[in-house]
MIDOLO-839796 format. One record per residue (C-alpha): x, y, z. Coordinates in steps of 0.02 Angstrom, whole numbers. Layout:
N
+--------+--------+--------+
!      u !      v !      w !
+--------+--------+--------+
!      X !      Y !      Z !
...
+--------+--------+--------+
! end
This chain:
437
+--------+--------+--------+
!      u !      v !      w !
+--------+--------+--------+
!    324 !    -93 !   -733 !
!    478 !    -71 !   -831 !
!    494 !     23 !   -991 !
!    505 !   -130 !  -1112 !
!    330 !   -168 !  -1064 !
!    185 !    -92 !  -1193 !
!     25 !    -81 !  -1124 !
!   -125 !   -162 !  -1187 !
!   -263 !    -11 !  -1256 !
!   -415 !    -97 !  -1197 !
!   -339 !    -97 !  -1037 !
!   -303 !     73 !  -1047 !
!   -482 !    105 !  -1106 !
!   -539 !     27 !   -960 !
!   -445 !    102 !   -828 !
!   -498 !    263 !   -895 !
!   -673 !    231 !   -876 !
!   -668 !    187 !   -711 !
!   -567 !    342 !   -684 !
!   -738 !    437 !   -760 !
!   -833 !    356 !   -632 !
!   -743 !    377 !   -500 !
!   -740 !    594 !   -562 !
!   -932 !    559 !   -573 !
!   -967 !    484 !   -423 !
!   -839 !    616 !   -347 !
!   -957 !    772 !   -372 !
!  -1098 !    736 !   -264 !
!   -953 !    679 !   -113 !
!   -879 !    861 !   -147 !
!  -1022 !    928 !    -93 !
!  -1075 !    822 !     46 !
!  -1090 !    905 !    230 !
!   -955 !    851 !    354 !
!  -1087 !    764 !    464 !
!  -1139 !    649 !    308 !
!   -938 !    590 !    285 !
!   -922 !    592 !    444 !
!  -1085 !    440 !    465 !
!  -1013 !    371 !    307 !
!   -810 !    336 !    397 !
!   -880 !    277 !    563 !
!  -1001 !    150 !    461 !
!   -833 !     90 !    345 !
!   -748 !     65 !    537 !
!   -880 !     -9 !    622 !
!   -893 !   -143 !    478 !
!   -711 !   -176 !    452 !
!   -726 !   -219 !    644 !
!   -876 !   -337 !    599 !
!   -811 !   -422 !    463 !
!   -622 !   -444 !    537 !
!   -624 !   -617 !    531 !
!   -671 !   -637 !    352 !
!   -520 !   -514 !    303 !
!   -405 !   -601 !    409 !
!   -430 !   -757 !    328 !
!   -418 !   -688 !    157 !
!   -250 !   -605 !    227 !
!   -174 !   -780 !    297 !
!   -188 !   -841 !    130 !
!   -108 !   -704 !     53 !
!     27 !   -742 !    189 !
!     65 !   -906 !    141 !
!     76 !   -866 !    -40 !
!    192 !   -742 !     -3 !
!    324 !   -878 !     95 !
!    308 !   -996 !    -25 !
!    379 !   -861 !   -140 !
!    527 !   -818 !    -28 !
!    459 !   -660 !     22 !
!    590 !   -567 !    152 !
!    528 !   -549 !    320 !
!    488 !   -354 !    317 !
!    376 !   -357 !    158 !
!    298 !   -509 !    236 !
!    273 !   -410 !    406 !
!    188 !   -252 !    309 !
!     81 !   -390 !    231 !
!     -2 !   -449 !    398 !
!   -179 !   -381 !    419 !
!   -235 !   -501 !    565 !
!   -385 !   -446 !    704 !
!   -257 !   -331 !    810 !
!   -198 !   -237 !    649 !
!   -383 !   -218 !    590 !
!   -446 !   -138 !    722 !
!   -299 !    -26 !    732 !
!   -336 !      9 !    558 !
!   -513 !     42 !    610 !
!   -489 !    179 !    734 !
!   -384 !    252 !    610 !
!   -543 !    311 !    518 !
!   -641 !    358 !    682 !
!   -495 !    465 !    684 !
!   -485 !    538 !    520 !
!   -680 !    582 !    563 !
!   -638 !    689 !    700 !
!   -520 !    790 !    607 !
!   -574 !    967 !    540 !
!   -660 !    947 !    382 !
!   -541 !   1055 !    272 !
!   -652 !   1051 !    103 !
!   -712 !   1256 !    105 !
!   -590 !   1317 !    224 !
!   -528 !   1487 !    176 !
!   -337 !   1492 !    162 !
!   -326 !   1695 !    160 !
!   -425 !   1816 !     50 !
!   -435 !   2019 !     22 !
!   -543 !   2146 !    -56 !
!   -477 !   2225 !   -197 !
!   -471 !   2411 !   -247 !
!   -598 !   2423 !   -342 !
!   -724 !   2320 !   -220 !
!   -690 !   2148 !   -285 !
!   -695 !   2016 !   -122 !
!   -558 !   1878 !   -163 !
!   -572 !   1713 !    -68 !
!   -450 !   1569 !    -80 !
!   -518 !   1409 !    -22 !
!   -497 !   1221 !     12 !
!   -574 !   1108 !   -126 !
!   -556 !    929 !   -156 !
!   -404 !    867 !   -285 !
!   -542 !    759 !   -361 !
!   -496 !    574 !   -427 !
!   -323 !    520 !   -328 !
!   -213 !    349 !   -391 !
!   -124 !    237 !   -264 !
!     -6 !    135 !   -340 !
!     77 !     17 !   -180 !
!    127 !   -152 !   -118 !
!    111 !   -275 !     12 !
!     25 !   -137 !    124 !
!   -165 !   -186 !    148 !
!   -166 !    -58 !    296 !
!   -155 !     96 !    171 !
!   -297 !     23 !     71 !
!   -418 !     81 !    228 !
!   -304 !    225 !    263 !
!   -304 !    293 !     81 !
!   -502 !    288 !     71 !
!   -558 !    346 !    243 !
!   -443 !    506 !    190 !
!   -495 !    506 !      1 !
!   -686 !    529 !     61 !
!   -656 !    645 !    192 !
!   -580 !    760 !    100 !
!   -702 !    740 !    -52 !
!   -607 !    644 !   -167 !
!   -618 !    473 !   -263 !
!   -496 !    350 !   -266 !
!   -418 !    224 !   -386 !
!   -302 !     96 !   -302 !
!   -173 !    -27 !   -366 !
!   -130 !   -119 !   -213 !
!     -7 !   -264 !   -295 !
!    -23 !   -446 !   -314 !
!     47 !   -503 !   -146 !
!   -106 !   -445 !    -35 !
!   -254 !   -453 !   -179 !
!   -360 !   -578 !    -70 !
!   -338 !   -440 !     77 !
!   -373 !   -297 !    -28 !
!   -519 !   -363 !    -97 !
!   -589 !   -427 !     47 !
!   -565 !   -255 !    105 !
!   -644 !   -152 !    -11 !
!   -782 !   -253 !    -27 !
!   -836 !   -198 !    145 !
!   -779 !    -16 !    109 !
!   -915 !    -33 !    -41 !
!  -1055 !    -90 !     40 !
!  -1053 !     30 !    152 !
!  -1017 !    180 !     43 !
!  -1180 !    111 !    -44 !
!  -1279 !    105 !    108 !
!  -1227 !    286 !    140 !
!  -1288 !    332 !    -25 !
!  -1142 !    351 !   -129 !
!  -1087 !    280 !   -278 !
!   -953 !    127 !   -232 !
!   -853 !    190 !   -393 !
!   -769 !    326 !   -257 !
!   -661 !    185 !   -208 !
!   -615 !     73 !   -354 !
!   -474 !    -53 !   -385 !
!   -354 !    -98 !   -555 !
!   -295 !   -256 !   -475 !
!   -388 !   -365 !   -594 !
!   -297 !   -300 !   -719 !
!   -126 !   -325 !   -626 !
!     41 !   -246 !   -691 !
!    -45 !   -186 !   -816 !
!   -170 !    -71 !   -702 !
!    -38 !     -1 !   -650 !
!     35 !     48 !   -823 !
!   -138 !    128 !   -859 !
!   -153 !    231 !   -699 !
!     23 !    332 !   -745 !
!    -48 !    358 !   -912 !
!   -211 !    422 !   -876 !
!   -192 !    609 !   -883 !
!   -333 !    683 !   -886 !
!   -444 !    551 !   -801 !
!   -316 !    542 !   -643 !
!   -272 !    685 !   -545 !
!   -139 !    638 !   -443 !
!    -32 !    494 !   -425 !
!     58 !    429 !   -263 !
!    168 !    264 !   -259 !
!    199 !    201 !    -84 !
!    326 !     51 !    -93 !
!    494 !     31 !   -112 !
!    631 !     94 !   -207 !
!    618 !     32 !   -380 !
!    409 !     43 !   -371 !
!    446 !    231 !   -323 !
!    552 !    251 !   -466 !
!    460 !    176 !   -593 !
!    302 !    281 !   -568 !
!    406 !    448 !   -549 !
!    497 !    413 !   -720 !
!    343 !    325 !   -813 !
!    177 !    427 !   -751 !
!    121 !    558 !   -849 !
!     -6 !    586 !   -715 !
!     66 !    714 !   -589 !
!    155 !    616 !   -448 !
!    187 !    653 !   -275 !
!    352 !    545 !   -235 !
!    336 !    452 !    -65 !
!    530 !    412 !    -39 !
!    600 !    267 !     42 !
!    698 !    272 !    222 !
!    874 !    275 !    241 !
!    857 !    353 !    411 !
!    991 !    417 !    521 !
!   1033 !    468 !    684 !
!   1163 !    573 !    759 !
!   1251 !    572 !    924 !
!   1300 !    721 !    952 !
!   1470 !    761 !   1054 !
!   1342 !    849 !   1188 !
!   1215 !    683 !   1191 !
!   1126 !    621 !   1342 !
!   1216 !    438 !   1301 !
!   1083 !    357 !   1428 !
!    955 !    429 !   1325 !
!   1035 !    401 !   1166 !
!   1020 !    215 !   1186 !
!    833 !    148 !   1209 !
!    781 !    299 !   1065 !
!    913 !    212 !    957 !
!    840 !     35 !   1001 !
!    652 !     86 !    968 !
!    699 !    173 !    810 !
!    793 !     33 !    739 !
!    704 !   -140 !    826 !
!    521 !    -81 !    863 !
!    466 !   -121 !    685 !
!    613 !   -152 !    565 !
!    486 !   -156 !    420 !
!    413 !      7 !    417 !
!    514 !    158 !    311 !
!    526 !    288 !    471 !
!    663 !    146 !    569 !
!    837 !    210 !    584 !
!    968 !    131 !    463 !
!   1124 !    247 !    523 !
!   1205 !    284 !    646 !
!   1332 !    436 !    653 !
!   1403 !    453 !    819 !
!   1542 !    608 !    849 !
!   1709 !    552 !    897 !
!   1709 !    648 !   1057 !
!   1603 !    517 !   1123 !
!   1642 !    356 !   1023 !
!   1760 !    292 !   1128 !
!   1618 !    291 !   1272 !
!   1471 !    275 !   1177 !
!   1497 !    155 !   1040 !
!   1531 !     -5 !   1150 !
!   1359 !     15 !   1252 !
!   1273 !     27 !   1113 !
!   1337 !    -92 !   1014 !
!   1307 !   -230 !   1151 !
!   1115 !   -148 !   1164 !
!   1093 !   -183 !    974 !
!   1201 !   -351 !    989 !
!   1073 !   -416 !   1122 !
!    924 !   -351 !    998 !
!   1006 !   -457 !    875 !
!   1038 !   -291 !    749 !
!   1201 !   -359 !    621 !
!   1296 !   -192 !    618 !
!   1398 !   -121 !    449 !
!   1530 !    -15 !    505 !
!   1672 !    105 !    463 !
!   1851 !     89 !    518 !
!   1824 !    181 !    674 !
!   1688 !     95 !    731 !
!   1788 !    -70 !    686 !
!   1937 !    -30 !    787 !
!   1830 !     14 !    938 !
!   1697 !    -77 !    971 !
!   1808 !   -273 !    907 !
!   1916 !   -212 !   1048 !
!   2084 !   -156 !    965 !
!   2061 !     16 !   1068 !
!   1974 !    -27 !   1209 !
!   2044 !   -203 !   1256 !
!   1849 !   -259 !   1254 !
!   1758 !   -337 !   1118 !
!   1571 !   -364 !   1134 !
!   1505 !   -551 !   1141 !
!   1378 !   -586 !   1033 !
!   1387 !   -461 !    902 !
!   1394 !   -493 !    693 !
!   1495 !   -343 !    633 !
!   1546 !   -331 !    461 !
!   1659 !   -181 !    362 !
!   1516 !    -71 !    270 !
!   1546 !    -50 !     88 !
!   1506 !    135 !    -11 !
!   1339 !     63 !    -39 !
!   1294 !     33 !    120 !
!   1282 !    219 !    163 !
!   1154 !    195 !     26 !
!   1056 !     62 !     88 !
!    858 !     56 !    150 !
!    901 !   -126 !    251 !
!    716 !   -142 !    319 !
!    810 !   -278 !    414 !
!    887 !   -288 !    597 !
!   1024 !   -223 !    523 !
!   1131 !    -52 !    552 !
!   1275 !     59 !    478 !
!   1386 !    128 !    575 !
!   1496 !    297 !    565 !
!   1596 !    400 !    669 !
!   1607 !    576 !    632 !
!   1732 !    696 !    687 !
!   1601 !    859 !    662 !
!   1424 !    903 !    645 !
!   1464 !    978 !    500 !
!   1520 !    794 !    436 !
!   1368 !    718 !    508 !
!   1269 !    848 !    420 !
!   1353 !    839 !    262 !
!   1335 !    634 !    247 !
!   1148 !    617 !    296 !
!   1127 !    765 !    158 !
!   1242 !    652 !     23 !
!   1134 !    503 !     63 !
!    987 !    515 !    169 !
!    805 !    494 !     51 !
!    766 !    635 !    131 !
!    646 !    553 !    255 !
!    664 !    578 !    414 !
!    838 !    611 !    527 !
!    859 !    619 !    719 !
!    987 !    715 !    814 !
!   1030 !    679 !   1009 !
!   1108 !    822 !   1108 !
!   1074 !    931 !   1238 !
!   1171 !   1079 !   1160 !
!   1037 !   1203 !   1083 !
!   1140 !   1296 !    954 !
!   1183 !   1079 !    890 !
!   1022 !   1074 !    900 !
!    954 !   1212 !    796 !
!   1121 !   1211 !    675 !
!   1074 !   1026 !    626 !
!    872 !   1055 !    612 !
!    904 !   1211 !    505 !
!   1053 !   1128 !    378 !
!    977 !    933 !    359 !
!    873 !    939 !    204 !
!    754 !    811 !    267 !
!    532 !    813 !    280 !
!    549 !    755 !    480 !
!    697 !    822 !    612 !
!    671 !    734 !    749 !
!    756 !    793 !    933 !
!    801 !    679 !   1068 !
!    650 !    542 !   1022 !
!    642 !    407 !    910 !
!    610 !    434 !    719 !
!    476 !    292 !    722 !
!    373 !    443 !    766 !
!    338 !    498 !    601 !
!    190 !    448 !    558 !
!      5 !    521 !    509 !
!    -51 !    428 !    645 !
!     67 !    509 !    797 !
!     68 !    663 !    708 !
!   -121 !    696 !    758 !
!   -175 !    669 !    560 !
!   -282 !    518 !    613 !
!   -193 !    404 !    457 !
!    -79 !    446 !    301 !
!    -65 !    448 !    119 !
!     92 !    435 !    148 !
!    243 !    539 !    206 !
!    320 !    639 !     50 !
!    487 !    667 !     25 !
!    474 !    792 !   -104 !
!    460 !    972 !    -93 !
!    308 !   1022 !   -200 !
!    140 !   1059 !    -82 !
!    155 !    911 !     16 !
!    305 !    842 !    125 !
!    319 !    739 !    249 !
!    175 !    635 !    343 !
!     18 !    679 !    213 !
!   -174 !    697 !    282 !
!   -316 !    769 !    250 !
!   -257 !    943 !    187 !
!   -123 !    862 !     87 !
!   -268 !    788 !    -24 !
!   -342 !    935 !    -64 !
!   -296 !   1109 !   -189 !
!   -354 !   1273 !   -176 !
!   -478 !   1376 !   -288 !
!   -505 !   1565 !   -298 !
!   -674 !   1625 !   -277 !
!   -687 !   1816 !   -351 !
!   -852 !   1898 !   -292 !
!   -892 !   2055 !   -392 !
!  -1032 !   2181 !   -428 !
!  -1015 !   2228 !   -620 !
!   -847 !   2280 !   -619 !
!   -735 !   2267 !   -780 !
!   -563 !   2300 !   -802 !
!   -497 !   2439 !   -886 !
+--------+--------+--------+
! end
């Protein structure tokens, strides 16, 4: 997806009609009662469930391809959709089914003047795009909150996992046909490949809304290239930050979760800031915690000096620790692997994740509560997290049952997106003959 490529018009012309019925199959869904979405998610779970086996098998394979290329170990890891993950996956849509149905809430409304009643309420967005990689998770996730909410959907879920996704939404069809519905409300591009892709970011006016969830350079490509309006899903170069007034002991297994639970997934930490009022202590325990947890650490002069030993008269056994490099403060690793900074202020701590954070999610330790509320108020990121691990962010934990995605931009949506995320508004005027003067 790079700007050299042209795209082929019949694939273009094809996209777009799916795109049309998708929007067509799309109307009757918008107007479906919450009961009758609800029947159709719990049918899509109970069959994923059923046919587990069968999408393994199509995932192993994609698996396999995948080393053979030399794919890294974290893309490889977000590619696994084996039994365990599938029936996570699963109650993921019972849960999205329990949520509140938001299609026809009323968001606020007022009677006017001149006896006018104005309502603003919840519709669906219509006919969404997901453009993402590697991730066969989000192609259940994606459509269990596309058809509560009322929408279609249009996916483009890459190369590496098309045996998974299309094992997938093969079940996902059947039973949206059994339910009644048109199958076109959840539609794939990937037979047309890079190239589906292409078409999706050009189809304004067929596509309402665009989301890439990926990495960096997929991110980019669809911001810069879609004329289809996007809501960016950033990448995670995730910090936390010790603060001088930390709970050390609790500082250390929230550090360990957030960087070694699942070093794959964009909410694990990357940074580390740690204030030099408590370097001196801190930084050696926790650099033998990540040492033993096998995390490689990149580190600033500070950190050097003190933890290899030339302050303390103590090295730690064990431990790979390298001098970071500017870019490094840059860097999404999705590796065990962690920078390392000591600060001498929260202002500094506040002012680096700002300079390079993707504006994810950040995590502050400290038992101070003007720290506290000085460094949730000034970082300029969707998710603050306070005393816990950031591997909390996530639709999931956050109560939304699963996630588009979590946004890092600042338009409707930010941070972990759901249900209401996938819808707009409309305003419903109800007069009685009046005209305006």
């Amino acid at each position: 997806m790079n700007n050299g490529d042209s795209l082929d018009p019949q694939v273009f012309a094809s996209v777009c009609a799916m795109a049309s019925l998708a929007s067509k199959a799309q109307q009757p869904l918008a107007k479906a009662s919450t009961e009758a979405k609800n029947e159709l998610l719990i049918g899509i779970a109970e069959s994923l469930v059923e046919h587990a086996q069968e999408i393994e098998s199509a995932n192993e394979l994609d698996v396999q391809d995948a080393f053979a290329s030399g794919m890294d170990e974290g893309l490889i890891d977000r590619l696994r959709f084996n039994i365990e993950r599938i029936a996570s996956t699963a109650q993921g849509v019972r849960d999205v089914a329990a949520q509140p149905d938001p299609i026809g809430e009323v968001v606020r409304g007022n009677k006017m003047p001149n006896g006018m009643r104005l309502t603003q309420v919840r519709v669906p967005l219509g006919v969404v795009g997901m453009i993402y990689e590697a991730r066969p998770n989000v192609t259940v996730d994606v459509a269990s909150l596309a058809l509560k909410s009322g929408n279609a959907v249009l996916l483009r879920g890459g190369h590496a996992a098309k045996r998974t996704n299309a094992a997938t939404l093969k079940v996902i069809g059947a039973v949206i046909a059994e339910h009644g519905f048109d199958p076109a409300l959840v539609a794939t591009v990937d037979g047309f490949g890079r190239q589906g892709a292409m078409a999706m970011m050009q189809a304004r006016g067929y596509i309402d809304l665009l989301v890439p969830r990926g990495g960096a350079g997929l991110i980019k490509a669809v911001v810069q290239q879609s004329k289809v309006p996007v809501i960016e899903t950033g990448s995670g170069n995730v910090h936390i930050y010790v603060d001088a007034s930390g709970n050390l002991d609790k500082a250390v297994p929230i550090i360990l979760n957030a960087k070694t639970q699942r070093i794959s997934v964009c909410n694990s930490a990357e940074k580390l800031l740690v204030h030099r009022d408590v370097a001196e202590r801190f930084l050696p325990v926790i650099a033998k915690a990540l040492a033993l947890a096998d995390v490689v650490l990149r580190v600033d002069e500070s950190t050097y000096d003190i933890v290899s030993g030339l302050n303390n008269g103590s090295g730690v056994d064990g431990l790979d620790m390298q001098h970071a490099v500017e870019e490094d403060w840059d860097t999404e690793y999705l590796a065990l692997k962690m920078g390392v900074k000591v600060v001498d202020s929260m202002q500094e701590a506040i002012d680096h994740i700002n300079a390079h954070s993707t504006g994810h999610t950040e995590a502050i330790i400290a038992e101070d509560y003007s720290a506290i509320e000085e460094f949730t108020s000034a970082v300029d990121s969707a998710v603050i997290m306070v005393n816990a691990s950031t591997r909390f962010t996530d639709g999931g934990m956050f109560g939304l049952g699963a996630e588009l995605g979590i946004s890092t931009q600042k338009m409707h949506a930010r941070g972990p997106m759901g249900l209401q995320e996938l819808t707009t508004t409309k305003w419903i005027a109800y007069g009685t003959g009046q005209v305006r003067a």
